[in-house]
PyMOL Python script that loads the backbone (N, CA, C, O; Angstrom):
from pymol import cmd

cmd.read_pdbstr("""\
ATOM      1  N   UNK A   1       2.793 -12.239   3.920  1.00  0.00           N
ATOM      2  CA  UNK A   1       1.417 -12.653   4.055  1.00  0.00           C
ATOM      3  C   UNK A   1       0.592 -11.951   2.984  1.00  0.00           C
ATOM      4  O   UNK A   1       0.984 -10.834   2.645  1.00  0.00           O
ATOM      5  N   UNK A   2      -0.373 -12.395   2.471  1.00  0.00           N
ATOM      6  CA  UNK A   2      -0.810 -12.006   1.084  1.00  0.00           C
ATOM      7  C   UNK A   2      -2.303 -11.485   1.905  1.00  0.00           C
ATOM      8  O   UNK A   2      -2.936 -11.900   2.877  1.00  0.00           O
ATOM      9  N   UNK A   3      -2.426 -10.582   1.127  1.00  0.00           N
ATOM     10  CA  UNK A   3      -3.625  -9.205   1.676  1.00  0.00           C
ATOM     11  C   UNK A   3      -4.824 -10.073   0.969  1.00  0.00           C
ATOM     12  O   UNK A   3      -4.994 -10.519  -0.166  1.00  0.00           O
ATOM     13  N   UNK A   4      -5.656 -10.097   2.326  1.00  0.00           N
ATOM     14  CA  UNK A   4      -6.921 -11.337   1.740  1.00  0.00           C
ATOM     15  C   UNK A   4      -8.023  -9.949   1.103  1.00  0.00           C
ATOM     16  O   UNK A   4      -8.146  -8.734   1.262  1.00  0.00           O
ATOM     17  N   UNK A   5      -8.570 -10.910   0.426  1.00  0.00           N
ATOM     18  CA  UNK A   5      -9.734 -10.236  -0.255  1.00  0.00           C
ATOM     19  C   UNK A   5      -9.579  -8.942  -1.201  1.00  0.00           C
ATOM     20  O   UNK A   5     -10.621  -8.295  -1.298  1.00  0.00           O
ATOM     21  N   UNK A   6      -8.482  -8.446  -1.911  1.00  0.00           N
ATOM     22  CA  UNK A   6      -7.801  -7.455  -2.526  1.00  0.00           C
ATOM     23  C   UNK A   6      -7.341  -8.313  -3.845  1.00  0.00           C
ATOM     24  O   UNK A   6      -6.949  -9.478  -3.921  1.00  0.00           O
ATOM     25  N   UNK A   7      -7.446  -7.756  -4.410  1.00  0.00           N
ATOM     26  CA  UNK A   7      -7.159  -7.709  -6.144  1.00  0.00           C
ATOM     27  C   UNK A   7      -6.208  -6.551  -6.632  1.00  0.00           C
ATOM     28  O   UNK A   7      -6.586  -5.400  -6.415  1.00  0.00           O
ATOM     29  N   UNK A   8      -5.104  -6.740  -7.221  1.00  0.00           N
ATOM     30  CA  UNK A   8      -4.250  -5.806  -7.395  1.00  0.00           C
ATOM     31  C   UNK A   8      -4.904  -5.504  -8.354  1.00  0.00           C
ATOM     32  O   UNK A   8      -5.543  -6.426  -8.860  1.00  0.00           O
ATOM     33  N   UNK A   9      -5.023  -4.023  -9.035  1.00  0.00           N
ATOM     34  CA  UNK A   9      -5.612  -3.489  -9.980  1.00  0.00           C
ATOM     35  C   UNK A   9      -5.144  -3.596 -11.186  1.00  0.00           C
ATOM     36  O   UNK A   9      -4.095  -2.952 -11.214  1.00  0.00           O
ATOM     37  N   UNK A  10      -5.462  -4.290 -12.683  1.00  0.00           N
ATOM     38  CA  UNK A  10      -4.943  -4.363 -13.735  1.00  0.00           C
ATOM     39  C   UNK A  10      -4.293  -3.234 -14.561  1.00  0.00           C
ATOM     40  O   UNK A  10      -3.477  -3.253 -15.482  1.00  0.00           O
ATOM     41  N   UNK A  11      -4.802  -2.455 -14.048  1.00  0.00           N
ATOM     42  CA  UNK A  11      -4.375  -0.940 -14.920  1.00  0.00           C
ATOM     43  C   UNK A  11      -3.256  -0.631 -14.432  1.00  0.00           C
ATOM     44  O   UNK A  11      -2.332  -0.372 -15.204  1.00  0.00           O
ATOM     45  N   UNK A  12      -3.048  -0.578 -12.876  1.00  0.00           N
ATOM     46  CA  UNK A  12      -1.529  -0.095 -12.097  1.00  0.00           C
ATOM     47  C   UNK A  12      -0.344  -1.253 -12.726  1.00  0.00           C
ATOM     48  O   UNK A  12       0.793  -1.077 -13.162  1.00  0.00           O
ATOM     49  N   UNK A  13      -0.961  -2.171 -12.597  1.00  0.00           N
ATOM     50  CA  UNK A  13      -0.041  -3.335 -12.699  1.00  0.00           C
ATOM     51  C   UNK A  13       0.612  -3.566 -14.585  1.00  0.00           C
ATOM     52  O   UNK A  13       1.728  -3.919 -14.968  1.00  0.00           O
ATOM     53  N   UNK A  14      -0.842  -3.129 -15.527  1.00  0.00           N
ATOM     54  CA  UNK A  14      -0.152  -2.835 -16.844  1.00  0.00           C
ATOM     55  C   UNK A  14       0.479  -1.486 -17.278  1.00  0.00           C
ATOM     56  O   UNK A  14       0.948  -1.210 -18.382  1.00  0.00           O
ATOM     57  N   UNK A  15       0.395  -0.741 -16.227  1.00  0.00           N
ATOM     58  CA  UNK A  15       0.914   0.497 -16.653  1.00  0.00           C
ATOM     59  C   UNK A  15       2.430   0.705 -15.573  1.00  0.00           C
ATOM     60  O   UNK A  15       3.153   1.628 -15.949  1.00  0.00           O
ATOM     61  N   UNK A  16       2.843   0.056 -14.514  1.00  0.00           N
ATOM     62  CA  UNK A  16       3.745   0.319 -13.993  1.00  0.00           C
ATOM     63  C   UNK A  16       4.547  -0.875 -13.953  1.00  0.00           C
ATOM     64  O   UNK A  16       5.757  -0.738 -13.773  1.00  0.00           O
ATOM     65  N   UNK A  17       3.963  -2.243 -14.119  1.00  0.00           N
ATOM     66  CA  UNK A  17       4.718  -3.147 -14.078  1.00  0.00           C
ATOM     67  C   UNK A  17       5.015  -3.700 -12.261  1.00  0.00           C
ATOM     68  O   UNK A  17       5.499  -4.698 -11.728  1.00  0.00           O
ATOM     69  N   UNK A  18       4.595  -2.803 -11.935  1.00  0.00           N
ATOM     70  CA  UNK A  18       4.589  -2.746 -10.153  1.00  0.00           C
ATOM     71  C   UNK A  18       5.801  -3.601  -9.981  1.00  0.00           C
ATOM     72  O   UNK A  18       5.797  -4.815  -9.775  1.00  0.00           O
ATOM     73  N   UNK A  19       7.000  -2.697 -10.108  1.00  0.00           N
ATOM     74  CA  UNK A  19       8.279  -2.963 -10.249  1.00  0.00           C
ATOM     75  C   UNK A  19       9.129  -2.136  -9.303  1.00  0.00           C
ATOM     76  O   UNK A  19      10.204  -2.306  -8.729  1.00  0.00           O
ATOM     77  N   UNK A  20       8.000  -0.939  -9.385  1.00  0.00           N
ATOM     78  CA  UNK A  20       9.147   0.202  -9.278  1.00  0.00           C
ATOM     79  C   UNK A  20       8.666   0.366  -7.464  1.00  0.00           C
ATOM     80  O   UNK A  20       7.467   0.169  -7.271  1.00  0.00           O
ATOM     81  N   UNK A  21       9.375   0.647  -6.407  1.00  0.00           N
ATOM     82  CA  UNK A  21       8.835   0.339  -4.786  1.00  0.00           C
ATOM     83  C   UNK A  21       7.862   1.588  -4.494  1.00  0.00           C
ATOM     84  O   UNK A  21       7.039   1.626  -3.579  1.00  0.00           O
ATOM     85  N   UNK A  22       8.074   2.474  -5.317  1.00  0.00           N
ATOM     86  CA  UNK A  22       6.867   3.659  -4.908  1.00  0.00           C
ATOM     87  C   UNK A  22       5.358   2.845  -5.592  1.00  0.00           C
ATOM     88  O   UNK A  22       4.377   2.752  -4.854  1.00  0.00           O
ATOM     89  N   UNK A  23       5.308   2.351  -6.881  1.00  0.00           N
ATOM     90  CA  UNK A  23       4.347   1.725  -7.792  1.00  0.00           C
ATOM     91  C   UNK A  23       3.212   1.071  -6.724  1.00  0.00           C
ATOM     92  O   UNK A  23       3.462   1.062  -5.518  1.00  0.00           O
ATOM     93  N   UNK A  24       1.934   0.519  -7.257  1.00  0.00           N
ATOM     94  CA  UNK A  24       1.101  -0.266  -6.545  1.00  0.00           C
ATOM     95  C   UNK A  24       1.112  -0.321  -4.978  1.00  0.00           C
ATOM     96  O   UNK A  24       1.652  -1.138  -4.232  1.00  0.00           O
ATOM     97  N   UNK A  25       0.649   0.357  -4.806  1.00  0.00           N
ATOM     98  CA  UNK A  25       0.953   0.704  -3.048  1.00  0.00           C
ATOM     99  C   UNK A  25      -0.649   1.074  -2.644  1.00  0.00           C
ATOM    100  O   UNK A  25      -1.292   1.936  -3.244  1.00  0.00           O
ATOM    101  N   UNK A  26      -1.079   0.422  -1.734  1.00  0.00           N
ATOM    102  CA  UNK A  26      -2.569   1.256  -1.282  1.00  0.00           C
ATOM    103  C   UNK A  26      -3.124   0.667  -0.236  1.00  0.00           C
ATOM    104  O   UNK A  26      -2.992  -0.508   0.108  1.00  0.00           O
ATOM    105  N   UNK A  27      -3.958   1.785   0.432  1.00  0.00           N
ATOM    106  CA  UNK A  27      -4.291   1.266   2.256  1.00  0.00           C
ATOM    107  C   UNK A  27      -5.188   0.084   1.921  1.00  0.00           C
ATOM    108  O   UNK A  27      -5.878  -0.255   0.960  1.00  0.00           O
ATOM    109  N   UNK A  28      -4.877  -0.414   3.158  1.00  0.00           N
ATOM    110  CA  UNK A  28      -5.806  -1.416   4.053  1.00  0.00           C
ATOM    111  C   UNK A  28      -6.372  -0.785   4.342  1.00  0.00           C
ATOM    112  O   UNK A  28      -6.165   0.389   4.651  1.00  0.00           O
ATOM    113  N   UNK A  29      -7.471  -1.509   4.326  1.00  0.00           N
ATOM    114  CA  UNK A  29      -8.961  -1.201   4.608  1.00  0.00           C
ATOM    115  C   UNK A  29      -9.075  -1.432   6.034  1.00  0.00           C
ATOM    116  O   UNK A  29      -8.795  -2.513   6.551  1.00  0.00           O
ATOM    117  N   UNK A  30      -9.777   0.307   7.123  1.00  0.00           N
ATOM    118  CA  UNK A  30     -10.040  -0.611   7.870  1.00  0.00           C
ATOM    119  C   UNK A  30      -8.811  -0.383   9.327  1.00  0.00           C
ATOM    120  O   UNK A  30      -9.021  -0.161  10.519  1.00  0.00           O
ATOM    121  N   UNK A  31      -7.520  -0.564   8.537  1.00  0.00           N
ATOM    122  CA  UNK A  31      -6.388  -0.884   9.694  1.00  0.00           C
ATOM    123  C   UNK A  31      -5.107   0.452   8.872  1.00  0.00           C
ATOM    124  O   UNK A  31      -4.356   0.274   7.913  1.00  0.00           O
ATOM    125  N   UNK A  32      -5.312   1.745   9.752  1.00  0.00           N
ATOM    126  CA  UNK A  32      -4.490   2.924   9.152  1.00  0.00           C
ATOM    127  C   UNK A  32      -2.779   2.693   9.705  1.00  0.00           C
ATOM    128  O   UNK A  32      -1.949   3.601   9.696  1.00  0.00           O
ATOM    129  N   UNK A  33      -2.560   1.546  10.080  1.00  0.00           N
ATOM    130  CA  UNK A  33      -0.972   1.398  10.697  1.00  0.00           C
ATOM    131  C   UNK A  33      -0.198  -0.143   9.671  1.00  0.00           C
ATOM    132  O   UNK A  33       0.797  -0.853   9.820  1.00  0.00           O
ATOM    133  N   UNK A  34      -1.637  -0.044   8.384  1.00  0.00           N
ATOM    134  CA  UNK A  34      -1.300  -1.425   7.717  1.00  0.00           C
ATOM    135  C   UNK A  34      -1.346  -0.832   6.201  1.00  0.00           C
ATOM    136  O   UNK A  34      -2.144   0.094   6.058  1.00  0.00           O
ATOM    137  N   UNK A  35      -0.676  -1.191   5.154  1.00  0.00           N
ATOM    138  CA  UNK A  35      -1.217  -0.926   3.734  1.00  0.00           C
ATOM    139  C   UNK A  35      -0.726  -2.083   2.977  1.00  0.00           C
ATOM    140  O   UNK A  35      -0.044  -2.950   3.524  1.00  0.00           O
ATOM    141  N   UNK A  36      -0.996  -2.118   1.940  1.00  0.00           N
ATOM    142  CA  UNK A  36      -0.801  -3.276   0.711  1.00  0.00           C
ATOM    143  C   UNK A  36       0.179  -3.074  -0.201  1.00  0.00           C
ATOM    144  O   UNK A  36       0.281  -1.973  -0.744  1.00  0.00           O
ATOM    145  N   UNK A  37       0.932  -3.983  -0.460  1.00  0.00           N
ATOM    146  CA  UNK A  37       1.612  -3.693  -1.936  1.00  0.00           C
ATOM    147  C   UNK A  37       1.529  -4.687  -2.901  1.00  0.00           C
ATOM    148  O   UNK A  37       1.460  -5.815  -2.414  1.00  0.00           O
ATOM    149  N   UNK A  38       1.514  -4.629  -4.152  1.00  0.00           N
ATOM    150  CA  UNK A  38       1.481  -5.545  -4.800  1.00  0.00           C
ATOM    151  C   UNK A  38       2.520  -5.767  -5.584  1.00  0.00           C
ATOM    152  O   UNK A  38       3.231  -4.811  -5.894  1.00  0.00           O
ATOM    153  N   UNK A  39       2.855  -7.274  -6.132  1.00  0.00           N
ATOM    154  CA  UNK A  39       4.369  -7.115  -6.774  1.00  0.00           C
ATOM    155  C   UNK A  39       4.324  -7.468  -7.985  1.00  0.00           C
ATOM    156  O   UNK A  39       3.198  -7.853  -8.298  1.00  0.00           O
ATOM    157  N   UNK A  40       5.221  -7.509  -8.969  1.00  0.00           N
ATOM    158  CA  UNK A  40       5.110  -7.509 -10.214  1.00  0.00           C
ATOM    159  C   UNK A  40       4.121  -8.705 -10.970  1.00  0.00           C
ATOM    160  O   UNK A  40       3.720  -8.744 -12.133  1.00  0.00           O
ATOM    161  N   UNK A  41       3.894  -9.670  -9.822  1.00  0.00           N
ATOM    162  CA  UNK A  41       3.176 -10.911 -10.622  1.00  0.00           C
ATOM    163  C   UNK A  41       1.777 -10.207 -10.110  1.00  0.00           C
ATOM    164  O   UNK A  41       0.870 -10.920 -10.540  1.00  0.00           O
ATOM    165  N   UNK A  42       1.353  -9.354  -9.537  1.00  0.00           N
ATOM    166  CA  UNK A  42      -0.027  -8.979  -9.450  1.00  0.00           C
ATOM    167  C   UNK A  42      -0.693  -9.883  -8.029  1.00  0.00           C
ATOM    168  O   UNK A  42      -1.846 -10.306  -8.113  1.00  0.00           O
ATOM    169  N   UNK A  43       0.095 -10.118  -6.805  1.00  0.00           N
ATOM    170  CA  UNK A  43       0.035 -10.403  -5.907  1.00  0.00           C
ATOM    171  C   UNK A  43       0.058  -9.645  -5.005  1.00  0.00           C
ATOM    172  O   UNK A  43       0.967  -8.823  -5.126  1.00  0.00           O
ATOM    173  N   UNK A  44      -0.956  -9.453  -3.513  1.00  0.00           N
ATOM    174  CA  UNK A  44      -1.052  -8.506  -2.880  1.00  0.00           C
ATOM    175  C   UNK A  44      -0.493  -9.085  -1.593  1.00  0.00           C
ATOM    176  O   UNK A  44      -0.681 -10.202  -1.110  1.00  0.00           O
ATOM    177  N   UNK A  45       0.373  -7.878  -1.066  1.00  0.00           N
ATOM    178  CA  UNK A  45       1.093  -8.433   0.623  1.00  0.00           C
ATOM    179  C   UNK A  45       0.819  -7.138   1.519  1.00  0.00           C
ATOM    180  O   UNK A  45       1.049  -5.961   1.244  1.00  0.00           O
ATOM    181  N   UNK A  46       0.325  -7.632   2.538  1.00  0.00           N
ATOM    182  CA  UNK A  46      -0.088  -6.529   3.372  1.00  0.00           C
ATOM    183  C   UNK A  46       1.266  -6.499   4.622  1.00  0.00           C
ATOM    184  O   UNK A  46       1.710  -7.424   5.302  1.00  0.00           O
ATOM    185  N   UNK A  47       1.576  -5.356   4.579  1.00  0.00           N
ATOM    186  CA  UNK A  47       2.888  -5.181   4.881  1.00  0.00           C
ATOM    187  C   UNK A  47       2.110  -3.885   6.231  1.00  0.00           C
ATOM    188  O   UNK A  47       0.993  -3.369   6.194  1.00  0.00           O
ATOM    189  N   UNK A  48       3.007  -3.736   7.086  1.00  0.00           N
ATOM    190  CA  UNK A  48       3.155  -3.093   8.588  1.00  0.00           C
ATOM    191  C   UNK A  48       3.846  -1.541   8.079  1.00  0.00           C
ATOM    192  O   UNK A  48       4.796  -1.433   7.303  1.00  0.00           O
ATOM    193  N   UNK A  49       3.205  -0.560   8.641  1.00  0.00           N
ATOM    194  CA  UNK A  49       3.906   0.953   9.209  1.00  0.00           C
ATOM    195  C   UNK A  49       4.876   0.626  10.811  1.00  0.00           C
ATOM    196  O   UNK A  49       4.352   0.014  11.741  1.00  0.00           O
ATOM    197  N   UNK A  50       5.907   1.008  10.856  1.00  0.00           N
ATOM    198  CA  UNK A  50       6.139   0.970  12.224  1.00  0.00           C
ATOM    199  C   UNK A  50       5.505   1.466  12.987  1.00  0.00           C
ATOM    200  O   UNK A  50       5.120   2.575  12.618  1.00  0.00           O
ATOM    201  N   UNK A  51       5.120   1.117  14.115  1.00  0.00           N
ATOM    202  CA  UNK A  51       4.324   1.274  15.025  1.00  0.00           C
ATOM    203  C   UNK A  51       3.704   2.355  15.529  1.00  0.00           C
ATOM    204  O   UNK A  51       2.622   2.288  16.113  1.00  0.00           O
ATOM    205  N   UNK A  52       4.556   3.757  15.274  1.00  0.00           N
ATOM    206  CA  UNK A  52       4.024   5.009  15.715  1.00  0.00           C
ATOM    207  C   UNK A  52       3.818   5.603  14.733  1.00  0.00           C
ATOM    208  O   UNK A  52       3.849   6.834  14.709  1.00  0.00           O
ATOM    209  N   UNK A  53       3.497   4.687  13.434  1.00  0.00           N
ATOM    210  CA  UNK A  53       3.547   5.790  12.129  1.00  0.00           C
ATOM    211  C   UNK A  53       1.718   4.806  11.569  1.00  0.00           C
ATOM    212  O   UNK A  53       1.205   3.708  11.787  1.00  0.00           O
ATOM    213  N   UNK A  54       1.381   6.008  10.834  1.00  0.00           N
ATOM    214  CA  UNK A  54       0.460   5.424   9.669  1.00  0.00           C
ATOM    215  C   UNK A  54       0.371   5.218   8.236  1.00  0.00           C
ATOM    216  O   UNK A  54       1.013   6.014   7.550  1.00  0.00           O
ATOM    217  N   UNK A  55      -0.234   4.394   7.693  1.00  0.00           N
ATOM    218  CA  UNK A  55      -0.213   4.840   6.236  1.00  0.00           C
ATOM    219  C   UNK A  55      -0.599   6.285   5.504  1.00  0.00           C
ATOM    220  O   UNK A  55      -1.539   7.050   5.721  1.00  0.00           O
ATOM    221  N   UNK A  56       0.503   6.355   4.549  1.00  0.00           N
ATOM    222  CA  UNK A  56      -0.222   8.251   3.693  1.00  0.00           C
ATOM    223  C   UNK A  56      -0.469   8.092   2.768  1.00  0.00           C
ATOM    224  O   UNK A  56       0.491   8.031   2.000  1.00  0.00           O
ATOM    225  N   UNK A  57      -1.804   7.918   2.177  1.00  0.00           N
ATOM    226  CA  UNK A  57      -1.379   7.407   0.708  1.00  0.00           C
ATOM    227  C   UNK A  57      -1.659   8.056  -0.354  1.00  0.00           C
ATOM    228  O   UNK A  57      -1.867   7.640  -1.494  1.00  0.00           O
ATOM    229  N   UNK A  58      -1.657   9.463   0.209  1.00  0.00           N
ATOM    230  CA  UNK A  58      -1.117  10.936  -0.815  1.00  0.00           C
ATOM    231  C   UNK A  58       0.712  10.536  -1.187  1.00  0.00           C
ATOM    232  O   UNK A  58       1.180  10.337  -2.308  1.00  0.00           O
ATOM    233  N   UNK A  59       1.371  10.514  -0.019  1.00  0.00           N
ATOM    234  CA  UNK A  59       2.320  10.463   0.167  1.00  0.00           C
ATOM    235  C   UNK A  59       3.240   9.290  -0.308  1.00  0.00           C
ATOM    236  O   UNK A  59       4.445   9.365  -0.552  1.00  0.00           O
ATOM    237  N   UNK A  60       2.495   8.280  -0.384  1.00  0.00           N
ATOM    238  CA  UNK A  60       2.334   6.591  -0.701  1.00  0.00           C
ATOM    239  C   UNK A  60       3.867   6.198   0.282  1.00  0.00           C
ATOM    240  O   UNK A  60       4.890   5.785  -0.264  1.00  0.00           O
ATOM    241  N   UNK A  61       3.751   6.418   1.721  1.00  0.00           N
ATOM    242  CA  UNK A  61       4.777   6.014   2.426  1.00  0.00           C
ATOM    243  C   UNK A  61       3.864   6.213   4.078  1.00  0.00           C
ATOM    244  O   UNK A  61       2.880   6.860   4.436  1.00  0.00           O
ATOM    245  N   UNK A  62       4.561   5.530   4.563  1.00  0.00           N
ATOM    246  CA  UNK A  62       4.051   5.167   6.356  1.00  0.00           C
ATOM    247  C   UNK A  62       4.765   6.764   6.974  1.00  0.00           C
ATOM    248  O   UNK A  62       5.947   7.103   6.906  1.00  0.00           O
ATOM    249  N   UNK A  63       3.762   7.435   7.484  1.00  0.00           N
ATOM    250  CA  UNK A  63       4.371   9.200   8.225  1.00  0.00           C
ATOM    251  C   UNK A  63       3.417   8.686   9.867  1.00  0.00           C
ATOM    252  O   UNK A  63       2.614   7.784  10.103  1.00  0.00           O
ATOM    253  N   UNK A  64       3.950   9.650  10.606  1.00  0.00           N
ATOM    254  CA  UNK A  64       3.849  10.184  11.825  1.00  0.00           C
ATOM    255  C   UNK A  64       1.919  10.373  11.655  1.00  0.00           C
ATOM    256  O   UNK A  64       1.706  10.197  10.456  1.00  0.00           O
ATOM    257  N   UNK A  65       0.747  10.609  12.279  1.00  0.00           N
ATOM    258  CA  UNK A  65      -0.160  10.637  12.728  1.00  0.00           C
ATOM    259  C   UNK A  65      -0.546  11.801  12.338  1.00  0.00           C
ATOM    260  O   UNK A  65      -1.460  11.975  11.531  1.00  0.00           O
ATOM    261  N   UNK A  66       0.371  13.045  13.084  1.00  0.00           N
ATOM    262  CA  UNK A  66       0.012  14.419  12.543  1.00  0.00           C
ATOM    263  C   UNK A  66       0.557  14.721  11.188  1.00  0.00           C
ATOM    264  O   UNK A  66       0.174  15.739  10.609  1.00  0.00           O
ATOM    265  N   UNK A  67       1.061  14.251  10.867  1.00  0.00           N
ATOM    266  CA  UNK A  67       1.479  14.342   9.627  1.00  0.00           C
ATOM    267  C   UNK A  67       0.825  13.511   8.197  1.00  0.00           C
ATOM    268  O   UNK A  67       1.243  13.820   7.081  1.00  0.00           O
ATOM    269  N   UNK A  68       0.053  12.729   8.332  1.00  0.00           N
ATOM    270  CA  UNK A  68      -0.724  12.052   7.637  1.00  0.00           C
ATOM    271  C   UNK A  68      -1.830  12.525   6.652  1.00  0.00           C
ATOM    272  O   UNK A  68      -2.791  13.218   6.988  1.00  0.00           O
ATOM    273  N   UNK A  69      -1.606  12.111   5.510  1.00  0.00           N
ATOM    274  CA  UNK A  69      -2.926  12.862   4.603  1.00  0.00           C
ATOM    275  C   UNK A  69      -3.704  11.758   4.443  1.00  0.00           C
ATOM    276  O   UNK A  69      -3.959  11.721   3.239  1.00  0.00           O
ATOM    277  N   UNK A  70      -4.355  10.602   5.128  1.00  0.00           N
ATOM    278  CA  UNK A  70      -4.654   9.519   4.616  1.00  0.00           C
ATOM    279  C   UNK A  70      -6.149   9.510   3.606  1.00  0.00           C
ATOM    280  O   UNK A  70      -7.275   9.464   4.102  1.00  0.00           O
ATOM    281  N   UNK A  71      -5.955   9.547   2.570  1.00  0.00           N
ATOM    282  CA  UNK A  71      -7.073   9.632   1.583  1.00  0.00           C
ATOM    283  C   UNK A  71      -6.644   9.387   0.302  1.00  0.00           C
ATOM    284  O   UNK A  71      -7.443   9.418  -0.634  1.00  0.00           O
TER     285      UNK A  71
END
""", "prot")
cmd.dss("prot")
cmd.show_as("cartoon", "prot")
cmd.util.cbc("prot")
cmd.orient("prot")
């Protein structure tokens, strides 16, 4: 499902190719158990944390609640 209202950023996308699975990664707005990725064509998919986890996006991976740096 493609992340409405989000624009993958031109700079991430010319500088990483958003190829690589750590690359172009960043929260949803809004919803801390949801984040975005975008893929090499510069398309955004809003993709799920499992359920007891949130987005980190110090960390740029879905962690535990207490464990979360989300900023």
């Amino acid at each position: 499902m493609a992340a409405l209202d989000f624009h993958c950023p031109a700079k991430d996308l010319a500088a990483t190719g958003c190829k690589d699975p750590s690359s172009c990664l960043y929260p949803f707005p809004g919803l801390p158990h949801k984040y975005i990725h975008c893929d090499h064509q510069g398309v955004a998919h809003e993709k799920d944390c499992p359920s007891d986890q949130i987005w980190d996006n110090v960390g740029k991976a879905c962690t535990h609640p207490r464990k979360g740096r989300r900023s």
